[in-house]
PQR file of N, CA, C, O and H, with PARSE charges and radii, in Angstrom:
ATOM      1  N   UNK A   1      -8.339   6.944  15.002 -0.4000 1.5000
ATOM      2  CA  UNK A   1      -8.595   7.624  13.755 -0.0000 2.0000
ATOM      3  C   UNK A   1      -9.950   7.142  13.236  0.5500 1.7000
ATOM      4  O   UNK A   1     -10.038   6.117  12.561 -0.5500 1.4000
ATOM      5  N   UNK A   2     -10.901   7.821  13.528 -0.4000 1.5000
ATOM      6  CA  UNK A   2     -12.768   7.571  12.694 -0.0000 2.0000
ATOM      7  C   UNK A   2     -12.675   8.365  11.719  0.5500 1.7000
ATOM      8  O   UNK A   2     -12.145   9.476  11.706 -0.5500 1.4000
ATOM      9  H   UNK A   2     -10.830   8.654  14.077  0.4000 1.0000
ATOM     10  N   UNK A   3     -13.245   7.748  10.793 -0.4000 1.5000
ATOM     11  CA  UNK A   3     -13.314   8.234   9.621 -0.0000 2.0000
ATOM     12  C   UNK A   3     -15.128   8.248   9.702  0.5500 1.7000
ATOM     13  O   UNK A   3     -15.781   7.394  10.302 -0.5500 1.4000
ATOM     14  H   UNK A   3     -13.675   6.846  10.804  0.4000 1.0000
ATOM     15  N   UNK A   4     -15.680   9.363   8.990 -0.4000 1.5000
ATOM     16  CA  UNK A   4     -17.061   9.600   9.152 -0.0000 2.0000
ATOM     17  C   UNK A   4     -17.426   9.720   7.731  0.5500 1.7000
ATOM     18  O   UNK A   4     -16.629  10.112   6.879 -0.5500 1.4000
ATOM     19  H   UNK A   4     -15.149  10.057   8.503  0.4000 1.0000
ATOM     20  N   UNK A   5     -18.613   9.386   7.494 -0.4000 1.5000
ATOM     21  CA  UNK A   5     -19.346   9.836   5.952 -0.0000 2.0000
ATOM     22  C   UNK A   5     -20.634   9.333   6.382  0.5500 1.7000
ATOM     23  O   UNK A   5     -21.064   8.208   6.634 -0.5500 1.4000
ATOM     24  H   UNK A   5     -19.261   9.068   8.186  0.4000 1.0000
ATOM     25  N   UNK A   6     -21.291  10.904   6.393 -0.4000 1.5000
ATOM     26  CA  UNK A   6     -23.157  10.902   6.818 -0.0000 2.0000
ATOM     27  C   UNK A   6     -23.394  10.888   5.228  0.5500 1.7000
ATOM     28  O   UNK A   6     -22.801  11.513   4.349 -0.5500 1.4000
ATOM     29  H   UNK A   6     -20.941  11.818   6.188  0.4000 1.0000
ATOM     30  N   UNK A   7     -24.573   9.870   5.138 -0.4000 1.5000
ATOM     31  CA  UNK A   7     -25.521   9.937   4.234 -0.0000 2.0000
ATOM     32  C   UNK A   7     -26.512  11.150   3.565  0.5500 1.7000
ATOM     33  O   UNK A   7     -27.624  11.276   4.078 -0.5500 1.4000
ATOM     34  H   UNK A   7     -25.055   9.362   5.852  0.4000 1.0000
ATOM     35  N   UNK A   8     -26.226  11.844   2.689 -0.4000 1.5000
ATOM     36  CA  UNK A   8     -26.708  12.939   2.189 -0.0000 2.0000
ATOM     37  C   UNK A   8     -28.360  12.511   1.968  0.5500 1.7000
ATOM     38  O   UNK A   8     -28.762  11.368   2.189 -0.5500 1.4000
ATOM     39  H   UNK A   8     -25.323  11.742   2.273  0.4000 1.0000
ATOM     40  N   UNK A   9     -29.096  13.441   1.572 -0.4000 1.5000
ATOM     41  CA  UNK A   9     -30.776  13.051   1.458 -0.0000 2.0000
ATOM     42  C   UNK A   9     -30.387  12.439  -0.166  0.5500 1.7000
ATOM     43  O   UNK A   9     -29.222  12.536  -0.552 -0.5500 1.4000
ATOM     44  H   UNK A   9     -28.770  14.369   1.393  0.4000 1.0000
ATOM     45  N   UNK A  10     -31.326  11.884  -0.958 -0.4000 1.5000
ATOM     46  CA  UNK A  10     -31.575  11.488  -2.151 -0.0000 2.0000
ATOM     47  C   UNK A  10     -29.946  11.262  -2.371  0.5500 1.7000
ATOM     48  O   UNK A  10     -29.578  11.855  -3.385 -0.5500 1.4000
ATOM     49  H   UNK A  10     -32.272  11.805  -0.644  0.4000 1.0000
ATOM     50  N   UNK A  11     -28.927  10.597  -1.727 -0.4000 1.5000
ATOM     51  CA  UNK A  11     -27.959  10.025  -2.400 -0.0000 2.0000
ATOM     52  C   UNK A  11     -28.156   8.257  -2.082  0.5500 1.7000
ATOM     53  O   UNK A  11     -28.833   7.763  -1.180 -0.5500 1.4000
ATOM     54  H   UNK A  11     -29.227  10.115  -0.903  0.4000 1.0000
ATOM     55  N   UNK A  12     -27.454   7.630  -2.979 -0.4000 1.5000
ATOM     56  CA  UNK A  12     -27.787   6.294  -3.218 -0.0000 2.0000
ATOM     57  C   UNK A  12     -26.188   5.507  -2.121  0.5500 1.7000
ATOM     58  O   UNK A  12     -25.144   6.124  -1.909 -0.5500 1.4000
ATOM     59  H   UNK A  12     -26.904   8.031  -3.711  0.4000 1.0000
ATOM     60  N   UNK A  13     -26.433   4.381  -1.735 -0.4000 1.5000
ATOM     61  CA  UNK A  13     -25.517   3.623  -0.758 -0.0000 2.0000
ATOM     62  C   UNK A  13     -24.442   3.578  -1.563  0.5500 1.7000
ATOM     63  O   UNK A  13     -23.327   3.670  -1.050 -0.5500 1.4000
ATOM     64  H   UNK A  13     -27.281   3.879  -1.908  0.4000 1.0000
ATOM     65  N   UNK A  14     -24.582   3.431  -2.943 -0.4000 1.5000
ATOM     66  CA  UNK A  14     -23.038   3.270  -3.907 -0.0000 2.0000
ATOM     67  C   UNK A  14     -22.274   4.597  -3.531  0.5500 1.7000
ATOM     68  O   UNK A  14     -21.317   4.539  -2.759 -0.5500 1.4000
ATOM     69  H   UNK A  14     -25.487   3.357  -3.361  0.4000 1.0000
ATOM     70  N   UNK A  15     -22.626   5.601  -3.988 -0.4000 1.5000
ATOM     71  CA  UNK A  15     -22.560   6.776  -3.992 -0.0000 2.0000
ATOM     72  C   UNK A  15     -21.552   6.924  -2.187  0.5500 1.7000
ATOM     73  O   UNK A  15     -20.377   7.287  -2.251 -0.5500 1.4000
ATOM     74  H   UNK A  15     -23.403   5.648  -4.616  0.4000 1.0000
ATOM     75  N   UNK A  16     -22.061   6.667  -1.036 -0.4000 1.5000
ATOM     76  CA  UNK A  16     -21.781   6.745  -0.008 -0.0000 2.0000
ATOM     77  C   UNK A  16     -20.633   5.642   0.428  0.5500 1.7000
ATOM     78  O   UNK A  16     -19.674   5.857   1.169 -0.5500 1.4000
ATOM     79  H   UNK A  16     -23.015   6.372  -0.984  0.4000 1.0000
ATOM     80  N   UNK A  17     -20.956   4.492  -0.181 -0.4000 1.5000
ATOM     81  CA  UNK A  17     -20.099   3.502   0.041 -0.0000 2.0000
ATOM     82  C   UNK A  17     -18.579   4.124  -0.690  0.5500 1.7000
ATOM     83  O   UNK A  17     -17.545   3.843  -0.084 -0.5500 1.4000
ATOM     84  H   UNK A  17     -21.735   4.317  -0.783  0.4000 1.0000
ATOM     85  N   UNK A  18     -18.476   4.893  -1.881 -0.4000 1.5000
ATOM     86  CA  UNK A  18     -17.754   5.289  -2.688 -0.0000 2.0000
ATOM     87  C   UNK A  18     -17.318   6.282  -2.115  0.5500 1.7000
ATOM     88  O   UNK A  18     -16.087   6.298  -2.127 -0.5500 1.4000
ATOM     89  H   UNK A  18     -19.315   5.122  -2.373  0.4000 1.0000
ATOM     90  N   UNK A  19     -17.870   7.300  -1.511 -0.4000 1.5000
ATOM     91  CA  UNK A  19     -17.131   8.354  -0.767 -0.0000 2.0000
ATOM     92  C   UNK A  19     -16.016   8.191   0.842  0.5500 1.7000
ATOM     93  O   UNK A  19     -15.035   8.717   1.369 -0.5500 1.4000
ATOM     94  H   UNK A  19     -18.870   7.287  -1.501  0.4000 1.0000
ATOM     95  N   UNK A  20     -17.073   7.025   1.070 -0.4000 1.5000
ATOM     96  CA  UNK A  20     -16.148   6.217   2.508 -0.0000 2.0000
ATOM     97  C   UNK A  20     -14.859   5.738   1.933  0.5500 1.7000
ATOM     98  O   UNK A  20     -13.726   6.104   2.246 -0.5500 1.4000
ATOM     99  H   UNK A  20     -17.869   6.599   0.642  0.4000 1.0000
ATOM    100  N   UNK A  21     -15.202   4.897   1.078 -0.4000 1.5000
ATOM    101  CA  UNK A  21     -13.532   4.412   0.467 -0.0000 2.0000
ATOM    102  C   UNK A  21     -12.583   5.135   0.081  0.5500 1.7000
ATOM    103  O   UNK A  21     -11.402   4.828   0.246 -0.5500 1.4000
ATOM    104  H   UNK A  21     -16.123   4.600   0.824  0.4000 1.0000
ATOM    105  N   UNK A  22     -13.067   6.409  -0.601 -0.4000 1.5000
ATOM    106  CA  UNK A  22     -12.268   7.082  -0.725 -0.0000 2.0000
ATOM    107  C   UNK A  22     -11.140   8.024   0.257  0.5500 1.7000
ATOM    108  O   UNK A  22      -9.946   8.282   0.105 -0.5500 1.4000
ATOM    109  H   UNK A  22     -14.026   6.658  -0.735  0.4000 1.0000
ATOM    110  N   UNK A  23     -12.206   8.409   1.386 -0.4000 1.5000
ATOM    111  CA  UNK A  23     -11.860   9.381   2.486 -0.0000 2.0000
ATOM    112  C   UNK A  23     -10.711   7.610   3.377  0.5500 1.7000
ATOM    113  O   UNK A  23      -9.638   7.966   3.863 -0.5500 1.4000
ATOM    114  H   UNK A  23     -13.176   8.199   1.509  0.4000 1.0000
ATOM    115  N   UNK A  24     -10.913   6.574   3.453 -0.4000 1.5000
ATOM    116  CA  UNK A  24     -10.606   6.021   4.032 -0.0000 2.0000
ATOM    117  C   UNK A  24      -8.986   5.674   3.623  0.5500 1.7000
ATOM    118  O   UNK A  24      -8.050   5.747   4.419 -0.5500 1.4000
ATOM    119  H   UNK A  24     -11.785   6.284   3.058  0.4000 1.0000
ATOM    120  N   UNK A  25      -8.859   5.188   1.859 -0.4000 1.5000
ATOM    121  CA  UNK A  25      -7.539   5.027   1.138 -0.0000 2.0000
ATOM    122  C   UNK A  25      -6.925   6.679   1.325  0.5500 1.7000
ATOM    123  O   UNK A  25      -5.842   6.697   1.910 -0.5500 1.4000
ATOM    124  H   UNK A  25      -9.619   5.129   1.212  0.4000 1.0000
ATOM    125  N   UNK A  26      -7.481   8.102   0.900 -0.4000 1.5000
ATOM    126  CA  UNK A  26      -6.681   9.300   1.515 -0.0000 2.0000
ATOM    127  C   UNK A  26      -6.117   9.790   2.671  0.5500 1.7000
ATOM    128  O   UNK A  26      -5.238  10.638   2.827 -0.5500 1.4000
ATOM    129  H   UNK A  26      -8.361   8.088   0.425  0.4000 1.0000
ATOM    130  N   UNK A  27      -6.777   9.103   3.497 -0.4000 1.5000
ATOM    131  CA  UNK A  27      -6.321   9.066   4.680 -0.0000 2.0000
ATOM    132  C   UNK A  27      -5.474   8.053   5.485  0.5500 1.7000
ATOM    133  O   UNK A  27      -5.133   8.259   6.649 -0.5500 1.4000
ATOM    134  H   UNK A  27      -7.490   8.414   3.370  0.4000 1.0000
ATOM    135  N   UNK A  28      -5.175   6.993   4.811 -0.4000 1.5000
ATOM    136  CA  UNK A  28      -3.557   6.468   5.051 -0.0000 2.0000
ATOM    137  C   UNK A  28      -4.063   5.285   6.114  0.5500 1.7000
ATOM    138  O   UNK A  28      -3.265   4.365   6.293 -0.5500 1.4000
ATOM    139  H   UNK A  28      -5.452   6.826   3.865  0.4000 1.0000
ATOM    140  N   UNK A  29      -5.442   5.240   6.893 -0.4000 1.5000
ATOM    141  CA  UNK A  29      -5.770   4.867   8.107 -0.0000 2.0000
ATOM    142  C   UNK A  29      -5.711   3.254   7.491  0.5500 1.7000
ATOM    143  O   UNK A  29      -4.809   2.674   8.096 -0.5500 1.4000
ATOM    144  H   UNK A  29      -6.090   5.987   6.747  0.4000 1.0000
ATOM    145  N   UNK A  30      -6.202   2.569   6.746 -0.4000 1.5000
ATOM    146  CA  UNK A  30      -6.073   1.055   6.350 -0.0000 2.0000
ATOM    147  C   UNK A  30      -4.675   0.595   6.074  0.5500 1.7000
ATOM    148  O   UNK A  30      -4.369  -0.565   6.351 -0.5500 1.4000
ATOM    149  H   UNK A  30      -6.935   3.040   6.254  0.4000 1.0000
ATOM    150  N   UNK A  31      -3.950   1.282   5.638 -0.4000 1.5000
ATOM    151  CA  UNK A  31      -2.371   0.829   5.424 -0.0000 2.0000
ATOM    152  C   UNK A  31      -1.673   0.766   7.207  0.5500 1.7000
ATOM    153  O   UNK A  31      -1.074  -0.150   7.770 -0.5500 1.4000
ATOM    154  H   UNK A  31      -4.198   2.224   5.413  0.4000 1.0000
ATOM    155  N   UNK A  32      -2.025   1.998   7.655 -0.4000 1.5000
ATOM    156  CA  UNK A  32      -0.990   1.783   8.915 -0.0000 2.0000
ATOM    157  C   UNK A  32      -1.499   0.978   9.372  0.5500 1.7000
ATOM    158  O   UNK A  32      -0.730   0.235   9.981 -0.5500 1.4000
ATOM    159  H   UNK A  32      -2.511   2.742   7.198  0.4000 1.0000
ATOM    160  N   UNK A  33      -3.102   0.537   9.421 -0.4000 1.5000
ATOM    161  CA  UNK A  33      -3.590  -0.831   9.955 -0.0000 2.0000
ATOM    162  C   UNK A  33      -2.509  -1.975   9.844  0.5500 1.7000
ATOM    163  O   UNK A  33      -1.662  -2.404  10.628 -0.5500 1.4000
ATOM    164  H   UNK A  33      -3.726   1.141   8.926  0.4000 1.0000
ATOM    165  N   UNK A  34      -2.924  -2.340   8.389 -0.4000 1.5000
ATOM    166  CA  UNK A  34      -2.398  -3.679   7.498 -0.0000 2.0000
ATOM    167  C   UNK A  34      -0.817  -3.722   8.407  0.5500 1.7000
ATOM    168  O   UNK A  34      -0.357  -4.762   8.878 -0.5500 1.4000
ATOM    169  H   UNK A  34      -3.612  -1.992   7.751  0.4000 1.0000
ATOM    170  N   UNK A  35      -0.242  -2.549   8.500 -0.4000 1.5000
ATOM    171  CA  UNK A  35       1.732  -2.184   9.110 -0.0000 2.0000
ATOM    172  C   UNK A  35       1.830  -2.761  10.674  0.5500 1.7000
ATOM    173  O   UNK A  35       2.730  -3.400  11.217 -0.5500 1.4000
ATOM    174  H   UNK A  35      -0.615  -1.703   8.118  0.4000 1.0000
ATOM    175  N   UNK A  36       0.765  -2.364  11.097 -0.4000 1.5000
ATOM    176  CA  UNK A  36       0.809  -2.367  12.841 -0.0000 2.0000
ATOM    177  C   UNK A  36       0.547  -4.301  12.646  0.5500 1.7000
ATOM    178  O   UNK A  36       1.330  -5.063  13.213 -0.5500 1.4000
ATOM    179  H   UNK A  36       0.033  -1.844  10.656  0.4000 1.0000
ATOM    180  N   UNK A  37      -0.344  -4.715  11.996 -0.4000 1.5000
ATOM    181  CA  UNK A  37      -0.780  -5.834  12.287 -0.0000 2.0000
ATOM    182  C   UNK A  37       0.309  -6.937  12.650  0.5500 1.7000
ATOM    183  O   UNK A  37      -0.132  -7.790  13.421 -0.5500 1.4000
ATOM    184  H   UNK A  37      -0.980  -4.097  11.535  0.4000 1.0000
ATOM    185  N   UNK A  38       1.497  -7.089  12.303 -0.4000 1.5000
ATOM    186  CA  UNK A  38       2.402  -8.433  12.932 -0.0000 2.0000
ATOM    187  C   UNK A  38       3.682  -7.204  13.375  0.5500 1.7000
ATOM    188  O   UNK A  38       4.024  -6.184  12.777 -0.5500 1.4000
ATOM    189  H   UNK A  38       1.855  -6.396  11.677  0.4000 1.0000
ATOM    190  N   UNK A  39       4.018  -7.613  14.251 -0.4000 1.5000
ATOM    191  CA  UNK A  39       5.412  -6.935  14.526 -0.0000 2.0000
ATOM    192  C   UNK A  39       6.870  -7.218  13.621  0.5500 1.7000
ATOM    193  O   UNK A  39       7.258  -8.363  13.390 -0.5500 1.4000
ATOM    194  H   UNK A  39       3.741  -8.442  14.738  0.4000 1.0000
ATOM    195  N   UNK A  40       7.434  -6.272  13.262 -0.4000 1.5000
ATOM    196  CA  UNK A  40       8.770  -5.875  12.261 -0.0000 2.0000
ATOM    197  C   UNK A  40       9.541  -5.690  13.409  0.5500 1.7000
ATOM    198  O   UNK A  40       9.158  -5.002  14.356 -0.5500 1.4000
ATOM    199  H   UNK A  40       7.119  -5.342  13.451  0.4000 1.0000
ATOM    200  N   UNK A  41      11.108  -6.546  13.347 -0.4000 1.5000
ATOM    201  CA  UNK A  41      12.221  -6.158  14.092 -0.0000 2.0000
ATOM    202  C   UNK A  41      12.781  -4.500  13.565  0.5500 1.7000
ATOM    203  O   UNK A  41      12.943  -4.292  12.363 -0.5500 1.4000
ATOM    204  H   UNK A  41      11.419  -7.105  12.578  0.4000 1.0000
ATOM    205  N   UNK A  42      12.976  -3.676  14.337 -0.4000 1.5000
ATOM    206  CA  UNK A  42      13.492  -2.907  13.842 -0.0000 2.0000
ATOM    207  C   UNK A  42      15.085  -2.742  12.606  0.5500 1.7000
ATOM    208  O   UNK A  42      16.228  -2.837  13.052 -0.5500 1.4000
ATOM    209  H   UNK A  42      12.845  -3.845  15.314  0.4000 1.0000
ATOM    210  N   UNK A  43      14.815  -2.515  11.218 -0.4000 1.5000
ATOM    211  CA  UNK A  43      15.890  -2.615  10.587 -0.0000 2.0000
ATOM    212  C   UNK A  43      17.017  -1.585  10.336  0.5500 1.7000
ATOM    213  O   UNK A  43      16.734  -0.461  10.751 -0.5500 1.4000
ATOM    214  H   UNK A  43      13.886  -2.438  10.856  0.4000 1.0000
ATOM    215  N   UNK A  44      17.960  -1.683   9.881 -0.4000 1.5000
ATOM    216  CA  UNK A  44      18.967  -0.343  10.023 -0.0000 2.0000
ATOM    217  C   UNK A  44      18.929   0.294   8.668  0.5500 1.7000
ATOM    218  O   UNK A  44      18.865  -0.263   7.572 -0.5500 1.4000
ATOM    219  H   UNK A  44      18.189  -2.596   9.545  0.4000 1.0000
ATOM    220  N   UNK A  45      18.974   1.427   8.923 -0.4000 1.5000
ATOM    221  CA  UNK A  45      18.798   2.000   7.233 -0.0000 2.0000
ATOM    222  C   UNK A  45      19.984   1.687   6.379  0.5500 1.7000
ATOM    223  O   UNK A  45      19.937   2.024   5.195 -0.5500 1.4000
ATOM    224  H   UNK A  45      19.026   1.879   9.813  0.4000 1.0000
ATOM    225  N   UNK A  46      21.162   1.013   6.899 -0.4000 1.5000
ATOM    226  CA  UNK A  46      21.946   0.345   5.785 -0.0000 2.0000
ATOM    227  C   UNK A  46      21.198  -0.882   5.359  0.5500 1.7000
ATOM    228  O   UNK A  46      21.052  -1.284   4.205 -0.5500 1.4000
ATOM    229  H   UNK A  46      21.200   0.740   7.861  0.4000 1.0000
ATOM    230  N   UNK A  47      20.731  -1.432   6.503 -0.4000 1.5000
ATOM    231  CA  UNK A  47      19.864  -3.010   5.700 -0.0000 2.0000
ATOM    232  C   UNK A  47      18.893  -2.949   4.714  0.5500 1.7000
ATOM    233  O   UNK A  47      19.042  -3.599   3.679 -0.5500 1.4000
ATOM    234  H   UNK A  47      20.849  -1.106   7.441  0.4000 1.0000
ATOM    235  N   UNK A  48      18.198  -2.455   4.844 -0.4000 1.5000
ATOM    236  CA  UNK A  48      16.787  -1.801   4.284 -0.0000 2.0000
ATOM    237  C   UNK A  48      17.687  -1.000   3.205  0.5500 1.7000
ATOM    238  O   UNK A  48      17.252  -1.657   2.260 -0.5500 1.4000
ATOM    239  H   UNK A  48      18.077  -1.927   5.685  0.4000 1.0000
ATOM    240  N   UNK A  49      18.582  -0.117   2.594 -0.4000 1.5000
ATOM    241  CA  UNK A  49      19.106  -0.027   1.578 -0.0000 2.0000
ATOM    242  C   UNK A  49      19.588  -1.417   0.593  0.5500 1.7000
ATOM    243  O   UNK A  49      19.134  -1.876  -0.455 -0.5500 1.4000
ATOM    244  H   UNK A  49      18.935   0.417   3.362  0.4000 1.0000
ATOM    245  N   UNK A  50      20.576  -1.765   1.369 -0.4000 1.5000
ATOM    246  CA  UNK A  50      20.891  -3.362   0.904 -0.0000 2.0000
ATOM    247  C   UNK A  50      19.889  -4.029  -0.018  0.5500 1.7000
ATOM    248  O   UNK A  50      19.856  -4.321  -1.213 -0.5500 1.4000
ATOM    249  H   UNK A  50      20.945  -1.392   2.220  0.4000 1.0000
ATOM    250  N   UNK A  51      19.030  -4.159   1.099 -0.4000 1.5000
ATOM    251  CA  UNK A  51      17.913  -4.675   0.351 -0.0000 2.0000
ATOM    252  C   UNK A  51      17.396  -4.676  -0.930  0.5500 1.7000
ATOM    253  O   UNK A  51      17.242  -5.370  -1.935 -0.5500 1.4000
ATOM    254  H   UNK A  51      19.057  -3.923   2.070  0.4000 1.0000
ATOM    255  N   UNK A  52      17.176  -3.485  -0.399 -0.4000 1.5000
ATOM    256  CA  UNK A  52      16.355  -3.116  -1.491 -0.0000 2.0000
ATOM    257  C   UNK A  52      17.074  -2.598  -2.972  0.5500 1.7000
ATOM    258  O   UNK A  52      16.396  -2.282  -3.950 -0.5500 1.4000
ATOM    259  H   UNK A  52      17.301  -2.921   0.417  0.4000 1.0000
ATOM    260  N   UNK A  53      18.516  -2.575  -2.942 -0.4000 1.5000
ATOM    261  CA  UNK A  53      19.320  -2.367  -4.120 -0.0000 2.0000
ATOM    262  C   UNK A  53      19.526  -3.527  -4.495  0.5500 1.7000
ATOM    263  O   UNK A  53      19.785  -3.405  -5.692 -0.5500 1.4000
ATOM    264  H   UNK A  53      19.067  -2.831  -2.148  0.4000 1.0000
ATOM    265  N   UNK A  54      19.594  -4.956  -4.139 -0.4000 1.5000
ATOM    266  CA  UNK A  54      19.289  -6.320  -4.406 -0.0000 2.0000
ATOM    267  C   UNK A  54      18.625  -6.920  -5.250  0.5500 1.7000
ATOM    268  O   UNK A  54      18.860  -7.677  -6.191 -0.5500 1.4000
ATOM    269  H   UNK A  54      19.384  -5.055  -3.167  0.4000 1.0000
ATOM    270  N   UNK A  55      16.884  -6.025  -4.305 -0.4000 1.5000
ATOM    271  CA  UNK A  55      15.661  -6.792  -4.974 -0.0000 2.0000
ATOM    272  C   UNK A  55      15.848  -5.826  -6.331  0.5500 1.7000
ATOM    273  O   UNK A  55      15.365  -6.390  -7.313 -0.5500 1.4000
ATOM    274  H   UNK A  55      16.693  -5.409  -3.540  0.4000 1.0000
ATOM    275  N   UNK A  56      16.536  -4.262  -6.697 -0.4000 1.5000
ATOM    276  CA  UNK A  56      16.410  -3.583  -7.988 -0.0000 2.0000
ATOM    277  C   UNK A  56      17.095  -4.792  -8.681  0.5500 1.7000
ATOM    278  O   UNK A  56      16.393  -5.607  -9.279 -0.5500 1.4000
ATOM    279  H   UNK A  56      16.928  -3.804  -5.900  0.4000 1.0000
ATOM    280  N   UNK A  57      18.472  -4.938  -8.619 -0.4000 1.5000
ATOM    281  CA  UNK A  57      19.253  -5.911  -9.199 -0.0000 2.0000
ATOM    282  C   UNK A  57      18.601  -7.114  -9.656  0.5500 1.7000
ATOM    283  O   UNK A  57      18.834  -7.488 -10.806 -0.5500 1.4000
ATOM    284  H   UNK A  57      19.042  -4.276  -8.133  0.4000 1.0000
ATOM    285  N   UNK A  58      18.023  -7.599  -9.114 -0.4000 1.5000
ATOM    286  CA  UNK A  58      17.055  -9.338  -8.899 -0.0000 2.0000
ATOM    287  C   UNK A  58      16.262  -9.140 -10.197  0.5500 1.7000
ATOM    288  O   UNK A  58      16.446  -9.663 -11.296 -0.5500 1.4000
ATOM    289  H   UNK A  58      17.833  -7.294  -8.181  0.4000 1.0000
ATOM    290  N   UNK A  59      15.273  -8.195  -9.775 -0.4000 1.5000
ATOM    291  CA  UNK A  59      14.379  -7.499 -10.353 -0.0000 2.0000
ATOM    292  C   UNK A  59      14.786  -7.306 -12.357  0.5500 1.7000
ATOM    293  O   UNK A  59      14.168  -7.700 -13.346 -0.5500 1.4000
ATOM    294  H   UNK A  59      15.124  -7.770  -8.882  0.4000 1.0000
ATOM    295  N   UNK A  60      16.154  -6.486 -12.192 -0.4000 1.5000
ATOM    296  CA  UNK A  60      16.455  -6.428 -13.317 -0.0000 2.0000
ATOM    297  C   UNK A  60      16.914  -7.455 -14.100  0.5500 1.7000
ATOM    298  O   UNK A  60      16.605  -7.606 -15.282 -0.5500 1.4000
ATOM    299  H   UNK A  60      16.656  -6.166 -11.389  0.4000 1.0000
ATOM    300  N   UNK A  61      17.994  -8.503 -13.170 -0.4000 1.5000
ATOM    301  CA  UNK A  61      18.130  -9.279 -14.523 -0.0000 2.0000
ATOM    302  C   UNK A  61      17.076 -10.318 -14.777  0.5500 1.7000
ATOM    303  O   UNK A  61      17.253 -11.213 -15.603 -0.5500 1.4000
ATOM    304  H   UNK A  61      18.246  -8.380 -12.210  0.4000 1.0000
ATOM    305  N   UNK A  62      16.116 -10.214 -14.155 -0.4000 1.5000
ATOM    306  CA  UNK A  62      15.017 -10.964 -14.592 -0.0000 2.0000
ATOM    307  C   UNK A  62      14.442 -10.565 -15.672  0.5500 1.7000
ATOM    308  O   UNK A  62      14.107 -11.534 -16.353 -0.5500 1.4000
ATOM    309  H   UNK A  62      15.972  -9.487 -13.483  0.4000 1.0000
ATOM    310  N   UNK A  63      14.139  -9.439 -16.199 -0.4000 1.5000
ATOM    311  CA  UNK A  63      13.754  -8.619 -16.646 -0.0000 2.0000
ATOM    312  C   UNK A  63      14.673  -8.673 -18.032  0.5500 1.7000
ATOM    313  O   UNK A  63      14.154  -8.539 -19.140 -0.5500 1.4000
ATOM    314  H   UNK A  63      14.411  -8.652 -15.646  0.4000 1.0000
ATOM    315  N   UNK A  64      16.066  -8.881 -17.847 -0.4000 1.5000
ATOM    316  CA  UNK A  64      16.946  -9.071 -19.045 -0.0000 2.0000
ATOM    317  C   UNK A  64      16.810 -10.375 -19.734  0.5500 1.7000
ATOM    318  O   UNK A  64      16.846 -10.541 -20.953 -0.5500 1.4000
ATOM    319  H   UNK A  64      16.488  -8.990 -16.947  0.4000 1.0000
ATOM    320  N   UNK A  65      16.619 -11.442 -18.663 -0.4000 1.5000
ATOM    321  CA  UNK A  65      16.792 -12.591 -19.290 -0.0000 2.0000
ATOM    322  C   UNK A  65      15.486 -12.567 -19.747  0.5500 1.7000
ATOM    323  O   UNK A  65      15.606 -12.897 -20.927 -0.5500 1.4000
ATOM    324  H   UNK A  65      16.589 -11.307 -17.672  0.4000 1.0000
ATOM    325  N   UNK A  66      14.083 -12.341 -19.488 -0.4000 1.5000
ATOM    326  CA  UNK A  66      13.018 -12.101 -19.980 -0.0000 2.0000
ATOM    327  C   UNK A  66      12.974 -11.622 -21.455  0.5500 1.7000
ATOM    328  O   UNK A  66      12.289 -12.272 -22.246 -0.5500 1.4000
ATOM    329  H   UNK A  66      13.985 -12.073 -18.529  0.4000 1.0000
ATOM    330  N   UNK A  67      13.549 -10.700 -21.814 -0.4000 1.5000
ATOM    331  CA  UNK A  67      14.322  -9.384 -23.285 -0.0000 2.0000
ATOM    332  C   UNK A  67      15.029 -11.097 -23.990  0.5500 1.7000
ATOM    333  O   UNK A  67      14.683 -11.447 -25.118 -0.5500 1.4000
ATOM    334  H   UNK A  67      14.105 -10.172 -21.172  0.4000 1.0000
ATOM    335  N   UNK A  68      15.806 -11.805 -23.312 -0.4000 1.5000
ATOM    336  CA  UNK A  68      16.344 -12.209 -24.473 -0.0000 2.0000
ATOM    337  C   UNK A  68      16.201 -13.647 -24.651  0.5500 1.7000
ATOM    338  O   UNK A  68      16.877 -14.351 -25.401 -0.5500 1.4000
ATOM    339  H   UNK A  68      16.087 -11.520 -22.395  0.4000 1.0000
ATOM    340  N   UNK A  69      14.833 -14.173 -23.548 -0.4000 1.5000
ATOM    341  CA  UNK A  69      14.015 -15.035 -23.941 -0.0000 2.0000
ATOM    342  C   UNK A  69      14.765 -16.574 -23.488  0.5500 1.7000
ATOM    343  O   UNK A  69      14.847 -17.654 -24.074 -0.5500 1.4000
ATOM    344  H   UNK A  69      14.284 -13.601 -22.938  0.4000 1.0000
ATOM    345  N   UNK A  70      15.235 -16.098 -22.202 -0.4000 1.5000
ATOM    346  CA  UNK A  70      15.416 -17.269 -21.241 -0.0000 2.0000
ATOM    347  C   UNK A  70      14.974 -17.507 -20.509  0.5500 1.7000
ATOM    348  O   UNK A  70      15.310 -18.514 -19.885 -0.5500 1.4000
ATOM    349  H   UNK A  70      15.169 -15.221 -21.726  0.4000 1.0000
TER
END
């Protein structure tokens, strides 16, 4: 996946540097990077639910005891 951005005449490096970043975060290509980089055991979509209804839970009563200043 190349991502391209030619330099227009009379545009400035910000300007270009700013259009690369952009086309680069829309296009998803730095995240699947960052994903591929260490290997993940494959998880089961009950685990990965689990989970993640946990970390909501975790999440919240932190969030409560925070409200009532513990």
């Amino acid at each position: 996946m190349i991502i391209v951005s030619r330099k227009d005449s009379n545009e400035s490096i910000e300007n270009l540097l700013r259009r690369f970043s952009r086309k680069v975060s829309q296009s998803g290509a730095l995240s699947t990077a960052k994903q591929s980089q260490f290997f993940e055991k494959p998880i089961s979509k009950r685990d990965r639910r689990r989970s993640a209804i946990s970390r909501r839970a975790r999440k919240a009563e932190k969030t409560r005891k925070l409200k009532l200043g513990r």
